[in-house]
The first five atom37 places (N, CA, C, CB, O) and aatype in JSON, in Angstrom:
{
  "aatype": [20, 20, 20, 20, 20, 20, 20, 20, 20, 20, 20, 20, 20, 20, 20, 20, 20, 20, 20, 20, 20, 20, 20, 20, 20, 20, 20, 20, 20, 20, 20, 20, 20, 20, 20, 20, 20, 20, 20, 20, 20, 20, 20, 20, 20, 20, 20, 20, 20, 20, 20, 20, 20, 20, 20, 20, 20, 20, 20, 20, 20, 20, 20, 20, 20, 20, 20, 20, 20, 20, 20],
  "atom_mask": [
    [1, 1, 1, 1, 1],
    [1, 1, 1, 1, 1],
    [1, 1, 1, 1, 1],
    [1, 1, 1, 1, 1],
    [1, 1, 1, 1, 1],
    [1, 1, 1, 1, 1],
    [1, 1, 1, 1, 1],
    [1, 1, 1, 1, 1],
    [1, 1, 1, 1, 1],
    [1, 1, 1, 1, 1],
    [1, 1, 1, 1, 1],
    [1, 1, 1, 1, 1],
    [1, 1, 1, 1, 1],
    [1, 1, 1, 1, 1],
    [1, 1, 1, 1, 1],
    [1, 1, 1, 1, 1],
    [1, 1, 1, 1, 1],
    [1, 1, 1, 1, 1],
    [1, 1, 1, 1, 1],
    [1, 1, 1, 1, 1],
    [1, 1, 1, 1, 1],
    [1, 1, 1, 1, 1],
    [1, 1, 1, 1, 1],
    [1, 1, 1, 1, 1],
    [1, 1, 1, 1, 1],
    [1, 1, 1, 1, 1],
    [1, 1, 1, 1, 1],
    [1, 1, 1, 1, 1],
    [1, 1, 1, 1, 1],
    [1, 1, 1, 1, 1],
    [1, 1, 1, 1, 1],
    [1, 1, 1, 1, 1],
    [1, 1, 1, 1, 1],
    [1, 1, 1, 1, 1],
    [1, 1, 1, 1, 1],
    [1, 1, 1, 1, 1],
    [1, 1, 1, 1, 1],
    [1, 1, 1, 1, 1],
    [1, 1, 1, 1, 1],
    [1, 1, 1, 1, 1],
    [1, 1, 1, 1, 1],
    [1, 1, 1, 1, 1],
    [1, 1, 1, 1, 1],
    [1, 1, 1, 1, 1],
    [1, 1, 1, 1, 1],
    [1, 1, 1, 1, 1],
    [1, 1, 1, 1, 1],
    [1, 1, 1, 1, 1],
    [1, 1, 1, 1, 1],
    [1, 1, 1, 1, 1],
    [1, 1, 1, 1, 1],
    [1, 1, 1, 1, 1],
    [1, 1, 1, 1, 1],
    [1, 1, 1, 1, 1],
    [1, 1, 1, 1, 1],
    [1, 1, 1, 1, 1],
    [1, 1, 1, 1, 1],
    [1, 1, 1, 1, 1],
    [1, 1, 1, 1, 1],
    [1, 1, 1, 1, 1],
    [1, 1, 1, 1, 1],
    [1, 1, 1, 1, 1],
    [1, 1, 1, 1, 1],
    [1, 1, 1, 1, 1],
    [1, 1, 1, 1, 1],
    [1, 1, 1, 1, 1],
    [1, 1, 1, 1, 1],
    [1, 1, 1, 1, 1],
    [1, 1, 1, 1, 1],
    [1, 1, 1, 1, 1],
    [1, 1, 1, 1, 1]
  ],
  "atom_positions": [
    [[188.44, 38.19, 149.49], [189.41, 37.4, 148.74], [189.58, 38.03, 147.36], [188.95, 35.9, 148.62], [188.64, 38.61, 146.82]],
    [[190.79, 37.92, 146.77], [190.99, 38.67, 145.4], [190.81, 37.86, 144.68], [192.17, 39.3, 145.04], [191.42, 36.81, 144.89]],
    [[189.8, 37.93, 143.35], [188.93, 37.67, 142.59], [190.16, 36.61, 141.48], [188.07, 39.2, 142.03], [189.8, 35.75, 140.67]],
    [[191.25, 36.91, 141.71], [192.67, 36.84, 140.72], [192.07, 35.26, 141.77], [194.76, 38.19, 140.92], [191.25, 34.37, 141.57]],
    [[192.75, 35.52, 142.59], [193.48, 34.02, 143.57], [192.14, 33.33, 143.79], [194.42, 34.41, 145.49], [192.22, 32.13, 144.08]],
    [[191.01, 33.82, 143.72], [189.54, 33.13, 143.72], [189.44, 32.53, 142.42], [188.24, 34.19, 143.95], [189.87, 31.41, 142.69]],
    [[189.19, 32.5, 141.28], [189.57, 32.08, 139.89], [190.68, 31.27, 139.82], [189.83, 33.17, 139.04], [190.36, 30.13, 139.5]],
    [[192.06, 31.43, 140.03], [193.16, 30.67, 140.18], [192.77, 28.98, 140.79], [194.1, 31.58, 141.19], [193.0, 27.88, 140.27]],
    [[192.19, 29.3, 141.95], [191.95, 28.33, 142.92], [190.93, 27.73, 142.27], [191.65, 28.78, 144.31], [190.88, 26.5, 142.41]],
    [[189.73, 28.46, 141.31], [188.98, 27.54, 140.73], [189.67, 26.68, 139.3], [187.69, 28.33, 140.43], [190.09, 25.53, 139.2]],
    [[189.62, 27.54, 138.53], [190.84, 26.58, 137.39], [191.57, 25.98, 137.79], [191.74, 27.12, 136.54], [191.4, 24.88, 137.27]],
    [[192.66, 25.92, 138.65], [193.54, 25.01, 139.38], [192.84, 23.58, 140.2], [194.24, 25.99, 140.46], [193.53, 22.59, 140.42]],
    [[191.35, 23.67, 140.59], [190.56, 22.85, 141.01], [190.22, 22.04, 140.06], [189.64, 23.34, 141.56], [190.36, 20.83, 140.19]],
    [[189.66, 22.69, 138.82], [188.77, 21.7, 137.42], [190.46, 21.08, 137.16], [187.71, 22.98, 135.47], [190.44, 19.85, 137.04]],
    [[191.41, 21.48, 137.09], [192.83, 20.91, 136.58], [192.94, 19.84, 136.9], [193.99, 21.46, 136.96], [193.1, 18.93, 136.08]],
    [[192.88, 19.64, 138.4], [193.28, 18.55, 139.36], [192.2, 17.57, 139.4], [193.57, 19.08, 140.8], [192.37, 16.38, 139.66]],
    [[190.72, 18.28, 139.05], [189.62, 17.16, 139.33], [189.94, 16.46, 137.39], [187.45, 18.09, 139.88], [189.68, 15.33, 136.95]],
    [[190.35, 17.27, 136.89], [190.13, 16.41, 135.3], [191.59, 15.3, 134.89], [190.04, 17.94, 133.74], [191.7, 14.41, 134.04]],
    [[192.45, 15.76, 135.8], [193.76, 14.93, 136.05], [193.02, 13.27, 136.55], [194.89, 15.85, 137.55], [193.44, 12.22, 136.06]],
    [[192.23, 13.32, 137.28], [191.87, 12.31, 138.13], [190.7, 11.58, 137.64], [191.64, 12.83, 139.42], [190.26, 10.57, 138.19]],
    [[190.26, 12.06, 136.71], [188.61, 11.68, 135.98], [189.78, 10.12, 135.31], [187.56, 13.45, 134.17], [190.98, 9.85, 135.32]],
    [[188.94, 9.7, 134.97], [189.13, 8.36, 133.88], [188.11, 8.47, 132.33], [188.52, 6.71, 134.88], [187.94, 7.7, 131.38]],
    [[187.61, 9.74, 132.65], [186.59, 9.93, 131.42], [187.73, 10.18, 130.29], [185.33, 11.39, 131.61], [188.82, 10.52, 130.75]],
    [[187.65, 10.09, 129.27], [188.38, 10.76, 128.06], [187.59, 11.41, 127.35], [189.04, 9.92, 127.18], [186.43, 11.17, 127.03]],
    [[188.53, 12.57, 126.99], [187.67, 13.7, 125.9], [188.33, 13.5, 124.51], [187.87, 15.58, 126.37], [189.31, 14.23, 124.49]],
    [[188.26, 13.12, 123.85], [188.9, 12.27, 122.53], [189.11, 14.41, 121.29], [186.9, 10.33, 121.55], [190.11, 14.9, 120.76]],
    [[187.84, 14.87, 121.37], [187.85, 15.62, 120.41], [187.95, 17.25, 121.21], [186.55, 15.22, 119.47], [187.78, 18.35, 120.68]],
    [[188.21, 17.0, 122.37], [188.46, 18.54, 123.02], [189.79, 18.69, 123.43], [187.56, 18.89, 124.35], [190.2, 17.9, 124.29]],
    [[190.86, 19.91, 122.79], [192.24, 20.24, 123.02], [191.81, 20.19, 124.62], [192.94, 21.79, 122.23], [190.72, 20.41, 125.16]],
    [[192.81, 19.9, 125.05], [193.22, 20.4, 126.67], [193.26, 22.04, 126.79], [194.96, 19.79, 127.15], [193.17, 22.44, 127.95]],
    [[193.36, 22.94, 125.9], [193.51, 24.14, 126.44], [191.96, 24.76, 126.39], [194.68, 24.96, 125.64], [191.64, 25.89, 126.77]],
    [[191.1, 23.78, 125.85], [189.74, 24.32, 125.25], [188.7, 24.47, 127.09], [188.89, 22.74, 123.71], [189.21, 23.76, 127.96]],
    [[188.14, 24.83, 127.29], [187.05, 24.09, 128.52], [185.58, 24.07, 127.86], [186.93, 25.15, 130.19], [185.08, 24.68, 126.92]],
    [[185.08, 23.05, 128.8], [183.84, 22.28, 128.0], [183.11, 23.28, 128.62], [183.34, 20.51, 128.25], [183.64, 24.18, 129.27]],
    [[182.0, 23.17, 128.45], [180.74, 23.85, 128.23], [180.39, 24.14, 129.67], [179.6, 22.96, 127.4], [180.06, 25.27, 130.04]],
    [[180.48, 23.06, 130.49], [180.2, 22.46, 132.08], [180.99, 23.7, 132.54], [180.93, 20.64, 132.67], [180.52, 24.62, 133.22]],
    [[182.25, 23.61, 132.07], [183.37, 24.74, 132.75], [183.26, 26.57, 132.59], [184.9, 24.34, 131.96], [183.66, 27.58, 133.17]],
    [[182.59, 26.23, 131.63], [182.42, 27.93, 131.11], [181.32, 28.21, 132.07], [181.88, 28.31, 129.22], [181.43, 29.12, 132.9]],
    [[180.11, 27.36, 131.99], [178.75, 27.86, 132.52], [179.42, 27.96, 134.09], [177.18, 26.64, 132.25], [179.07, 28.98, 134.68]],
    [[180.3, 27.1, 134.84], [180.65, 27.54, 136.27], [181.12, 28.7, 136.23], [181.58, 26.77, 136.98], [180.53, 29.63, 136.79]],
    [[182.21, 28.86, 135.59], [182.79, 30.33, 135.41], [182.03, 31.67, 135.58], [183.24, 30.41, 134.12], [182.44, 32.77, 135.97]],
    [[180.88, 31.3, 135.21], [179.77, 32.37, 134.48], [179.34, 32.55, 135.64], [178.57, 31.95, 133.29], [179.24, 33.72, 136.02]],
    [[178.95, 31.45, 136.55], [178.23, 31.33, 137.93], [178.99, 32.27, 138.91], [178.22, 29.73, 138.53], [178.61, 33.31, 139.45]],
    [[180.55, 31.4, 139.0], [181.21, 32.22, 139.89], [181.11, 33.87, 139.77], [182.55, 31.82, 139.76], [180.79, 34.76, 140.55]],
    [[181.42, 33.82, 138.81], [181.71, 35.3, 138.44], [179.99, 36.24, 139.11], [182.02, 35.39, 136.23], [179.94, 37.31, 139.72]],
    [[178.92, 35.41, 138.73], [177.64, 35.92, 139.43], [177.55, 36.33, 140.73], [176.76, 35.05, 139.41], [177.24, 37.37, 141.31]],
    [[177.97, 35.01, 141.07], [178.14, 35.45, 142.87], [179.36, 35.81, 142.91], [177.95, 34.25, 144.15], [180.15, 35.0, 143.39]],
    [[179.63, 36.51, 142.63], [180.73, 37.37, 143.29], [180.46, 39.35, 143.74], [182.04, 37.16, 142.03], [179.65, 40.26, 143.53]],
    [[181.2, 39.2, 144.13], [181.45, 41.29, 144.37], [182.61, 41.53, 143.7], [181.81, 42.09, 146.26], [183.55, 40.76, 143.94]],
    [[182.81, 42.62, 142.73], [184.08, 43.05, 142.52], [184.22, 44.48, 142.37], [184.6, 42.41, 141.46], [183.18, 45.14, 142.3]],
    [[185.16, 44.99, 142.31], [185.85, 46.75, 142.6], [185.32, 47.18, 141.22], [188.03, 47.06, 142.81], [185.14, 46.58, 140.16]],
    [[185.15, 48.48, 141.63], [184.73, 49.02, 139.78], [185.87, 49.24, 139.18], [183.83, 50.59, 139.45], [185.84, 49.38, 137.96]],
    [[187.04, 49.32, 139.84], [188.25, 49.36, 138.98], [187.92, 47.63, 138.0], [190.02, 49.46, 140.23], [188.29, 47.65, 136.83]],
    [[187.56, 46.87, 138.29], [187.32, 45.75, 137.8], [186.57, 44.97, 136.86], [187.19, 45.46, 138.41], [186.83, 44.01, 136.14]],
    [[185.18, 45.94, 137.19], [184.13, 45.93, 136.24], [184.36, 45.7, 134.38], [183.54, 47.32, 136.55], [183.67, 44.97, 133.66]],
    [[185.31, 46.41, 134.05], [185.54, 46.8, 132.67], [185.88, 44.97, 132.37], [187.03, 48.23, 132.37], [185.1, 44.21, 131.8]],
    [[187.23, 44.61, 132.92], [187.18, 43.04, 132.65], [186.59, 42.06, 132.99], [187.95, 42.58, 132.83], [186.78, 40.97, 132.45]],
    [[185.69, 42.26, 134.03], [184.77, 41.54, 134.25], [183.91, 41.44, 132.84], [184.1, 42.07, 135.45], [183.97, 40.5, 132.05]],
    [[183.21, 42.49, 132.73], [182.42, 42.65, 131.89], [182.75, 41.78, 130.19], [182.38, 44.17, 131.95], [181.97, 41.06, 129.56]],
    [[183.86, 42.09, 129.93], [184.44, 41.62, 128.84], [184.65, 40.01, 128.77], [185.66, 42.33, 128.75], [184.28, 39.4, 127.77]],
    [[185.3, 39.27, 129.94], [185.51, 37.97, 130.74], [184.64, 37.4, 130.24], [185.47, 37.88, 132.19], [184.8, 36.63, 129.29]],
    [[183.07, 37.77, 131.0], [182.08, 37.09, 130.39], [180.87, 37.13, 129.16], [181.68, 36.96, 131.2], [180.09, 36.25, 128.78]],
    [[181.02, 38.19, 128.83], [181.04, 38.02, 127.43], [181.83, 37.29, 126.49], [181.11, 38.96, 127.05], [181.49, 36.7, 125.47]],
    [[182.76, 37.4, 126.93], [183.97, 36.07, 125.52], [183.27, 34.48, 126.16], [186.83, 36.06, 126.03], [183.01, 33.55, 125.4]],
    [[183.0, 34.41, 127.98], [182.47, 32.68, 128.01], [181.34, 32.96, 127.41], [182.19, 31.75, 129.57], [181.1, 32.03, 126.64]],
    [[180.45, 33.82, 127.36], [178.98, 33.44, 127.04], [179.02, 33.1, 125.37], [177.83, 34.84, 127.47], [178.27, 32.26, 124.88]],
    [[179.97, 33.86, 124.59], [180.27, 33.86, 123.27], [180.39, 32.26, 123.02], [181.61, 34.76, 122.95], [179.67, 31.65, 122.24]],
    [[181.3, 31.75, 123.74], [181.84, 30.54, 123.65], [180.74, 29.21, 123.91], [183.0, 30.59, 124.66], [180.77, 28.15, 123.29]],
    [[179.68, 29.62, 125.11], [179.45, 28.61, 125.07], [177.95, 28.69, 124.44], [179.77, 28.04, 126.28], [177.17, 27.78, 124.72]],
    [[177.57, 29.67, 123.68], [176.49, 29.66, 122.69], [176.8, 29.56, 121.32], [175.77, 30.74, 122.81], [175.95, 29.17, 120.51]],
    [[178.52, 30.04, 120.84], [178.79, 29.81, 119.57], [179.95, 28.89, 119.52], [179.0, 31.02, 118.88], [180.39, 28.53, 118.43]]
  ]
}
């Protein structure tokens, strides 16, 4: 599966599950993701395989979540 439409399908998932929550986030923009969301990201991206053509943004990807969700 391409890593693009694997990601897609996950953000498009947290979209639809946070559409449906009744929780409110009073002090987080909608474009921001919480902490919960980054650390999955981080996961997925673990288990995954990707092309070394790919590596370079991979690499970068998660470094900016890990940035994010330690600073």
């Amino acid at each position: 599966m391409d890593i693009y439409r694997r990601i897609k399908g996950v953000i498009m998932g947290l979209i639809d599950k946070s559409k449906k929550s009744k929780v409110v986030k009073a002090d987080l923009p909608d474009n921001l993701l919480t902490k919960a969301e980054l650390e999955f990201l981080l996961k997925l991206i673990a288990n995954s395989a990707f092309q070394g053509k790919d590596l370079q943004l991979i690499y970068d990807l998660t470094a900016k979540l890990q940035k994010q969700i330690t600073g």
